[in-house]
N, CA and C atoms as an extended XYZ file, in Angstrom:
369
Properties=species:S:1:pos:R:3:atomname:S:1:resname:S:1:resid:I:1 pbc="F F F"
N       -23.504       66.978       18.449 N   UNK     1
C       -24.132       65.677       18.377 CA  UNK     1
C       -25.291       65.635       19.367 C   UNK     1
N       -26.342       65.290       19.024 N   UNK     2
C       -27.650       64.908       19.481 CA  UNK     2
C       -27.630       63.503       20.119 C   UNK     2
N       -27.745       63.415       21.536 N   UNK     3
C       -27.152       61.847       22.237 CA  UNK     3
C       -28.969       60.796       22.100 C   UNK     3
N       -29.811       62.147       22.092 N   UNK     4
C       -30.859       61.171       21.988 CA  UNK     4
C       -31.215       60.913       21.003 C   UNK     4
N       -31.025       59.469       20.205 N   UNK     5
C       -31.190       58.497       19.480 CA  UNK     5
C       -32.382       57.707       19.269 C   UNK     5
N       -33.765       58.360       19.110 N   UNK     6
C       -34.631       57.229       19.228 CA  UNK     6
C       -34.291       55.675       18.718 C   UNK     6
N       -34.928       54.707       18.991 N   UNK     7
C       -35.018       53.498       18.272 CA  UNK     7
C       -36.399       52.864       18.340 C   UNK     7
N       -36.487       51.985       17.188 N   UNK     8
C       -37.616       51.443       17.073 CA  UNK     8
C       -37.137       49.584       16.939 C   UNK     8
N       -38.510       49.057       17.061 N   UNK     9
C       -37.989       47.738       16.252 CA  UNK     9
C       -38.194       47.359       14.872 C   UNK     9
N       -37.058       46.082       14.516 N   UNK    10
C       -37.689       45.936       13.144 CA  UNK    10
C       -38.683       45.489       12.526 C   UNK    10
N       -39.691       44.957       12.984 N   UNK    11
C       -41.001       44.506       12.852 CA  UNK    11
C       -41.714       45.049       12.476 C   UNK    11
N       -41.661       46.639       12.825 N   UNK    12
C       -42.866       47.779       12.544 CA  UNK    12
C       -42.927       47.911       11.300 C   UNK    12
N       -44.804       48.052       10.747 N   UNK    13
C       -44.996       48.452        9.529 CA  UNK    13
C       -44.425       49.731        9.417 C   UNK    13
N       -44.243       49.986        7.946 N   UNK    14
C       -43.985       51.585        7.744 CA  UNK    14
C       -44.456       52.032        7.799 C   UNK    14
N       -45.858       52.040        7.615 N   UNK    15
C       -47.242       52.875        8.146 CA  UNK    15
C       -47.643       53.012        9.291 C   UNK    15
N       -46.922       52.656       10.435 N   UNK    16
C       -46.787       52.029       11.947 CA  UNK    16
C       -45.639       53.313       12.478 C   UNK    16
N       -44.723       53.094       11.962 N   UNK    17
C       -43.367       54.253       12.097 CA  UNK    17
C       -43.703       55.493       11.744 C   UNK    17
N       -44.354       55.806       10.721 N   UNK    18
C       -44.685       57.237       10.078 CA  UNK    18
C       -46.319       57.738       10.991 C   UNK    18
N       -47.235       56.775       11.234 N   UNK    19
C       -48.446       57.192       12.298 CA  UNK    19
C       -48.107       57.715       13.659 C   UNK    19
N       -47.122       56.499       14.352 N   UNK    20
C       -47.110       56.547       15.452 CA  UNK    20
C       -45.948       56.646       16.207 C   UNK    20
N       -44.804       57.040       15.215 N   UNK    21
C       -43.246       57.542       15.836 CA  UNK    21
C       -43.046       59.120       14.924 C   UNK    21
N       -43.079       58.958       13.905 N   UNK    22
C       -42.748       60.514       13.011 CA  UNK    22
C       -43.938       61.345       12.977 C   UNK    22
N       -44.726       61.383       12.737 N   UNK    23
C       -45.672       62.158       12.979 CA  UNK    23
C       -46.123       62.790       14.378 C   UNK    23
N       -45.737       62.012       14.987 N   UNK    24
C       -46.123       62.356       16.561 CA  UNK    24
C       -45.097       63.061       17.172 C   UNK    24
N       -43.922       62.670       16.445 N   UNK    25
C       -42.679       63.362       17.405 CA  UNK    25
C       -41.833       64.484       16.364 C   UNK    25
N       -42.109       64.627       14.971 N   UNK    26
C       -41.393       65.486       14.410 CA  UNK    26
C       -39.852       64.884       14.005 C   UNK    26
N       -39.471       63.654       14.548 N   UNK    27
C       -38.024       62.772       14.435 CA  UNK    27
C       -38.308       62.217       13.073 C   UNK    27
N       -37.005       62.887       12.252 N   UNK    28
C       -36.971       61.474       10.826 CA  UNK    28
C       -36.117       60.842       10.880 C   UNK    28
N       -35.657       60.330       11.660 N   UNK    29
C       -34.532       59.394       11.774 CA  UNK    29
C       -34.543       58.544       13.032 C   UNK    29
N       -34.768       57.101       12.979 N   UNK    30
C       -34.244       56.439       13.915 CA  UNK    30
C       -33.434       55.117       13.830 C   UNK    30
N       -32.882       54.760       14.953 N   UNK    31
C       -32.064       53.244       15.282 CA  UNK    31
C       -33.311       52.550       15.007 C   UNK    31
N       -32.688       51.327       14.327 N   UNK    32
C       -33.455       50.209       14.479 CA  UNK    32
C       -32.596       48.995       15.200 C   UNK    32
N       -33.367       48.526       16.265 N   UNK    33
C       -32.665       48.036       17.617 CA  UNK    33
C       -33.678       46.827       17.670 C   UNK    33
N       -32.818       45.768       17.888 N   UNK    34
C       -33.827       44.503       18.547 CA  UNK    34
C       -32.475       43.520       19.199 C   UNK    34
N       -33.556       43.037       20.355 N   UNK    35
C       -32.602       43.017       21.796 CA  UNK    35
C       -31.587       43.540       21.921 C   UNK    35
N       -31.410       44.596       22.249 N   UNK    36
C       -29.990       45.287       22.489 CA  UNK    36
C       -29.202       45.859       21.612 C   UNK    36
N       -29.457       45.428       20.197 N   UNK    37
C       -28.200       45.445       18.637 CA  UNK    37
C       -29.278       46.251       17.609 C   UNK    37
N       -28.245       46.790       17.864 N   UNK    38
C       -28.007       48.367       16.347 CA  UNK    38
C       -28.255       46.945       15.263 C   UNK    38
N       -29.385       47.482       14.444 N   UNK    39
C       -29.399       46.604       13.464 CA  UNK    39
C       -29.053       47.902       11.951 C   UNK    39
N       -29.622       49.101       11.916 N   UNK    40
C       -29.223       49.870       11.309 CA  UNK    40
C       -29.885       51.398       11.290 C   UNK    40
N       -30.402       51.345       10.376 N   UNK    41
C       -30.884       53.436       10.534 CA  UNK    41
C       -32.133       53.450        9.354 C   UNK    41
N       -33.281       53.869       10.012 N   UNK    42
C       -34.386       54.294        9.283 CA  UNK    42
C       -34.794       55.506        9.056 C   UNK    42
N       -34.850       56.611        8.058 N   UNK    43
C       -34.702       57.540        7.483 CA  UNK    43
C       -36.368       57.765        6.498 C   UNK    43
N       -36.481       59.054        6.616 N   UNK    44
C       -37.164       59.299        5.497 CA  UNK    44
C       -36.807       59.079        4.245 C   UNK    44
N       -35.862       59.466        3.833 N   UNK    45
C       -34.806       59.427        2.751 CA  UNK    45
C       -35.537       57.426        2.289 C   UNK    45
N       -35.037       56.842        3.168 N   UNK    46
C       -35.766       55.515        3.265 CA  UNK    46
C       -37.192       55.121        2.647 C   UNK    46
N       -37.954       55.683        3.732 N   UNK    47
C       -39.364       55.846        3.296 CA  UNK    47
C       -40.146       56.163        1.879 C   UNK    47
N       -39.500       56.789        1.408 N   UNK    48
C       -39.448       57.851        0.150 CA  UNK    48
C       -39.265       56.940       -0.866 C   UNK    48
N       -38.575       55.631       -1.000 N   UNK    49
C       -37.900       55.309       -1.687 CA  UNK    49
C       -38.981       53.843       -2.064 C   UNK    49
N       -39.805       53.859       -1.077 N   UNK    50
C       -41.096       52.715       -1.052 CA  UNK    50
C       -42.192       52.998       -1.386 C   UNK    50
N       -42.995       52.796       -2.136 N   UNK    51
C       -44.533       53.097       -2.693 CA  UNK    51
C       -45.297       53.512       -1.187 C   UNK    51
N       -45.407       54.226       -1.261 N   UNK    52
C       -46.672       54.667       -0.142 CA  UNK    52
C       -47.569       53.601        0.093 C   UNK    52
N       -48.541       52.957       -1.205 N   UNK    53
C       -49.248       51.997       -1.007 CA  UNK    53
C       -48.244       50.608       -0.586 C   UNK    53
N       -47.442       50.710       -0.291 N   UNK    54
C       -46.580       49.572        0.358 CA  UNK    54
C       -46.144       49.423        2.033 C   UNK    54
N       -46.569       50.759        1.862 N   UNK    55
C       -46.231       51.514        3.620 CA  UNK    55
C       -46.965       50.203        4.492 C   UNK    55
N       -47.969       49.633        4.394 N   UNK    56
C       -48.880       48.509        5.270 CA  UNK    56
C       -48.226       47.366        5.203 C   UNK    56
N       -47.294       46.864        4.474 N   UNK    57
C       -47.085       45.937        4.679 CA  UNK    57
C       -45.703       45.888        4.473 C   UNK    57
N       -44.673       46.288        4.259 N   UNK    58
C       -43.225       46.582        4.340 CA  UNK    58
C       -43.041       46.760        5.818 C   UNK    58
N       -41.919       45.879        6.388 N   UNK    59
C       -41.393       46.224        7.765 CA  UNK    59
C       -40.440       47.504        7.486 C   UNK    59
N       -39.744       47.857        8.327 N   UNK    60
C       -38.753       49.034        8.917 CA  UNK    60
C       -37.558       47.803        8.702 C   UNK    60
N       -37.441       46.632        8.725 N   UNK    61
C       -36.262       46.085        8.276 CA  UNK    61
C       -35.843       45.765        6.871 C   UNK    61
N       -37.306       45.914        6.235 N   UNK    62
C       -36.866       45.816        4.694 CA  UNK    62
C       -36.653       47.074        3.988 C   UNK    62
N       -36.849       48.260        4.970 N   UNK    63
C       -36.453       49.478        4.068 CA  UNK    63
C       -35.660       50.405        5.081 C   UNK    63
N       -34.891       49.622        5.852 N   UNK    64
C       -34.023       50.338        6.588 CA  UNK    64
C       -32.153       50.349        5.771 C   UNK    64
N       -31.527       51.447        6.181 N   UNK    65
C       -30.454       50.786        5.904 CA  UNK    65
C       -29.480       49.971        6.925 C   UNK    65
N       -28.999       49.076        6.434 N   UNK    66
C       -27.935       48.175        7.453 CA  UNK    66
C       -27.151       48.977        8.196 C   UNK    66
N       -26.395       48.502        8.923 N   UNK    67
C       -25.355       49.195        9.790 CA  UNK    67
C       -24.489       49.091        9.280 C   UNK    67
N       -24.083       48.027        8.620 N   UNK    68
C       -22.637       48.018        8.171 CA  UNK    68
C       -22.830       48.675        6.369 C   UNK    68
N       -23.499       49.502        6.421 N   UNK    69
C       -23.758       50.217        4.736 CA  UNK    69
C       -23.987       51.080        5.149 C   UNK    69
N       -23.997       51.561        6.385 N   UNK    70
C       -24.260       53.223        6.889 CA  UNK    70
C       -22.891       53.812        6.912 C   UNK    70
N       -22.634       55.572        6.679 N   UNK    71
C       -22.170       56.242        5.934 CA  UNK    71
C       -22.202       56.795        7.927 C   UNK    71
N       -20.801       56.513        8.622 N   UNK    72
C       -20.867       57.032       10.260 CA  UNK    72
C       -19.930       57.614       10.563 C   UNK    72
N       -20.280       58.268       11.291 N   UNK    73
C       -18.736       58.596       12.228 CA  UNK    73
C       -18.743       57.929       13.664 C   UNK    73
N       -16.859       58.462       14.285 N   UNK    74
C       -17.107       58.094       15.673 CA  UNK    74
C       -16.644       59.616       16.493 C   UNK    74
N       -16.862       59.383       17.822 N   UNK    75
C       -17.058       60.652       18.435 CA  UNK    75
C       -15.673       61.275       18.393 C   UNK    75
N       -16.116       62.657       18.570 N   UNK    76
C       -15.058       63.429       18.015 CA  UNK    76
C       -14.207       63.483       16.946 C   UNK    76
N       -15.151       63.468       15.907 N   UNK    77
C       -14.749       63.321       14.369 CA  UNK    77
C       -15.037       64.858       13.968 C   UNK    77
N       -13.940       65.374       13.372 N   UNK    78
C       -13.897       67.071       12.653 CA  UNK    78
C       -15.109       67.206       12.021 C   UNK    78
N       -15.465       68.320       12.154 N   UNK    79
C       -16.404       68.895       11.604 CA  UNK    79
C       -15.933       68.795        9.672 C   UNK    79
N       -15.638       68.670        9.689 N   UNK    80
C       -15.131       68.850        7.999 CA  UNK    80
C       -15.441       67.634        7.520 C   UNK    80
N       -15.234       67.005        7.816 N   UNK    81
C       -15.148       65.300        7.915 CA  UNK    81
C       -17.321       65.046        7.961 C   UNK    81
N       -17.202       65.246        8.696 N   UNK    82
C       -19.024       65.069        8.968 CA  UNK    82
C       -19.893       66.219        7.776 C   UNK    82
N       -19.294       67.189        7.634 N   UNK    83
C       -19.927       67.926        6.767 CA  UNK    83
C       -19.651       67.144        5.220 C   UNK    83
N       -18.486       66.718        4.906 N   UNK    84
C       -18.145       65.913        3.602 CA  UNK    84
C       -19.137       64.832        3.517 C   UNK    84
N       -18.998       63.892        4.427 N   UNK    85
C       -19.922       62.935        4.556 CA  UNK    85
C       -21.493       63.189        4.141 C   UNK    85
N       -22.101       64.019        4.710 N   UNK    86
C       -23.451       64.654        4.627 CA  UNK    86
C       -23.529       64.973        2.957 C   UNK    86
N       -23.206       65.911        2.144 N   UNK    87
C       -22.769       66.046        0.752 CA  UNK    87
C       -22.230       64.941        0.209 C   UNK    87
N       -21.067       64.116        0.364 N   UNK    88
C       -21.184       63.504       -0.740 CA  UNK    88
C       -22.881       62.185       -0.616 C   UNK    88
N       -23.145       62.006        0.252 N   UNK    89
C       -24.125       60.782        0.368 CA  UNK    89
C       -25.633       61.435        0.349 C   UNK    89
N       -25.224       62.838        0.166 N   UNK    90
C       -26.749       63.842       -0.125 CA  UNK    90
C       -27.236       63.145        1.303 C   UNK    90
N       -27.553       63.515        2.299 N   UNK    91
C       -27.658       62.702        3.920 CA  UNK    91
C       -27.906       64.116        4.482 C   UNK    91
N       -29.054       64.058        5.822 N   UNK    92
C       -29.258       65.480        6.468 CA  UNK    92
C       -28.903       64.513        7.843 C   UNK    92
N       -28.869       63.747        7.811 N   UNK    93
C       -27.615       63.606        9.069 CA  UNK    93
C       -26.757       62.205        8.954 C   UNK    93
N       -25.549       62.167       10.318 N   UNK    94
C       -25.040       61.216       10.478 CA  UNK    94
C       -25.042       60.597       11.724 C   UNK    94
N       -24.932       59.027       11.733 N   UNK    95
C       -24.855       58.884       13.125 CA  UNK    95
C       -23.133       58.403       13.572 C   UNK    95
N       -23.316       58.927       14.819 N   UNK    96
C       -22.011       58.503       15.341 CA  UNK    96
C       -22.238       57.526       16.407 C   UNK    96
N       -21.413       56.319       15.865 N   UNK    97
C       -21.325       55.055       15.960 CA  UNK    97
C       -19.953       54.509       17.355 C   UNK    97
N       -20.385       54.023       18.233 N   UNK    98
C       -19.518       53.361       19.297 CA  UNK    98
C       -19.648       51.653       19.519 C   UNK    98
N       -18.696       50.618       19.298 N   UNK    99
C       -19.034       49.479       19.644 CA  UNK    99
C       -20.053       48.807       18.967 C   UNK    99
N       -20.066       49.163       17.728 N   UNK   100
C       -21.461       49.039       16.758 CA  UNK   100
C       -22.601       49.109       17.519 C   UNK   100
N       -22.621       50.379       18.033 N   UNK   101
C       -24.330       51.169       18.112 CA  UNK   101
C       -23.880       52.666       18.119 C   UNK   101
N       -25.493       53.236       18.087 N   UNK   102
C       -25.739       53.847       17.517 CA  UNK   102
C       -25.617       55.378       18.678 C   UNK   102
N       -24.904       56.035       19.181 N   UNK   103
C       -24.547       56.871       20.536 CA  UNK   103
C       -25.331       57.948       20.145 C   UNK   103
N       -25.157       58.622       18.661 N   UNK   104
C       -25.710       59.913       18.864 CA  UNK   104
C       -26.296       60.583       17.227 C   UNK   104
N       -26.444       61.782       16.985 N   UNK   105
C       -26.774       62.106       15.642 CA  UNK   105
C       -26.425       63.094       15.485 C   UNK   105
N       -25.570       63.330       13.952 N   UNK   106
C       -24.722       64.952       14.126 CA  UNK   106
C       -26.221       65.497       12.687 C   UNK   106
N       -27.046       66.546       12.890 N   UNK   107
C       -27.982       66.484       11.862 CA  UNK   107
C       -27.631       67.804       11.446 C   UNK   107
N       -27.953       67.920        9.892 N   UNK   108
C       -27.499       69.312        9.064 CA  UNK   108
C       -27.430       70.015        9.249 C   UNK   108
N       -28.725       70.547        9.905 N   UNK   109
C       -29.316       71.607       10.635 CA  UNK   109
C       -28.731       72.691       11.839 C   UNK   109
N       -28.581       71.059       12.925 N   UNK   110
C       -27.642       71.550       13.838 CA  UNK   110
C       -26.361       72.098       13.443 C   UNK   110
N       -25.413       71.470       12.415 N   UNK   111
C       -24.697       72.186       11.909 CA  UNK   111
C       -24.369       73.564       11.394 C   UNK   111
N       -25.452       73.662       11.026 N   UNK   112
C       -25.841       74.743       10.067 CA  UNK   112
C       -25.926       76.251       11.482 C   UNK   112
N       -26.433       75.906       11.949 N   UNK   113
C       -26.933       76.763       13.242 CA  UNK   113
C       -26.054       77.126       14.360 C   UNK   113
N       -24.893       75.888       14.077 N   UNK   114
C       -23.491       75.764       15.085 CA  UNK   114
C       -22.896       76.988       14.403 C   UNK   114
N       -22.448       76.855       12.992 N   UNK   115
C       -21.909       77.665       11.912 CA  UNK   115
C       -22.431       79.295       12.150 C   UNK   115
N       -23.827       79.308       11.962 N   UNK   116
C       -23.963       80.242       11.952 CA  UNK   116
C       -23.954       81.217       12.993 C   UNK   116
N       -23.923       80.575       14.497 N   UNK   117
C       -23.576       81.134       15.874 CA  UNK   117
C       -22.328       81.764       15.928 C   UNK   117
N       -21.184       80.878       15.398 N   UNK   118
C       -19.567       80.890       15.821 CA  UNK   118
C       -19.384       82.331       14.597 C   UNK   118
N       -20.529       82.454       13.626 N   UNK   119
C       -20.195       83.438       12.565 CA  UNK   119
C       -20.771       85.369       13.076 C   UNK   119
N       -21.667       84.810       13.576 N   UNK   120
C       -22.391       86.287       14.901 CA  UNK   120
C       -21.090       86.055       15.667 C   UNK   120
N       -20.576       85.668       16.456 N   UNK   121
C       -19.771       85.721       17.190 CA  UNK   121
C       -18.131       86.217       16.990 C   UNK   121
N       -18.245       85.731       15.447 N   UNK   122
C       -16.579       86.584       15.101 CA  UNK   122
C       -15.833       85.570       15.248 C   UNK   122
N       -16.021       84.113       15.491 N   UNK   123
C       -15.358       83.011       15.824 CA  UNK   123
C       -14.974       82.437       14.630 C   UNK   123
């Protein structure tokens, strides 16, 4: 699990998030947070799903998903369990969820790379 979690607010255009948070940092995934509260999870997967020419004027709250419709775990949840999750919801990551927010991010990749270490290793 990945503990750093960006967040953004929900206000931001989508053309605002993709200029000046994803593009700049290589992150497709963040919290969407206002005062203090996990409001839910903004995704490319997300993005994708909105006309490009809509990107200017669509907030990050109208094409985010909710928190309580997010697909989470909590810490120290089996690997089997997080990998199911990821496949059935077609998802390249999950977040793991404490106290309704948002603690950390288990992403495919990392998985993938965990797997393939413990497999060089004979583990």
């Amino acid at each position: 699990m990945t503990e750093d979690c960006p967040s953004v607010p929900p206000g931001l255009t989508l053309e605002q998030l993709v200029n000046q948070h994803i593009l700049t940092t290589g992150i497709r995934c963040f919290a969407v947070v206002s005062d203090s509260r996990t409001m839910g999870l903004i995704t490319l997967k997300n993005l994708n799903a909105v006309p490009r020419e809509l990107w200017n004027t669509r907030i990050i709250e109208e094409a985010m998903t909710p928190l309580d419709k997010m697909k989470a775990v909590t810490r120290g949840e089996d690997l089997a369990t997080v990998m199911r999750i990821m496949a059935d919801e077609d998802i390249n990551q999950v977040p793991v969820v404490e106290d309704s927010s948002i603690i950390g991010m288990v992403a495919r990749d990392s998985l993938i790379s965990f797997i393939s270490v413990r497999a060089e290793l004979g583990m």
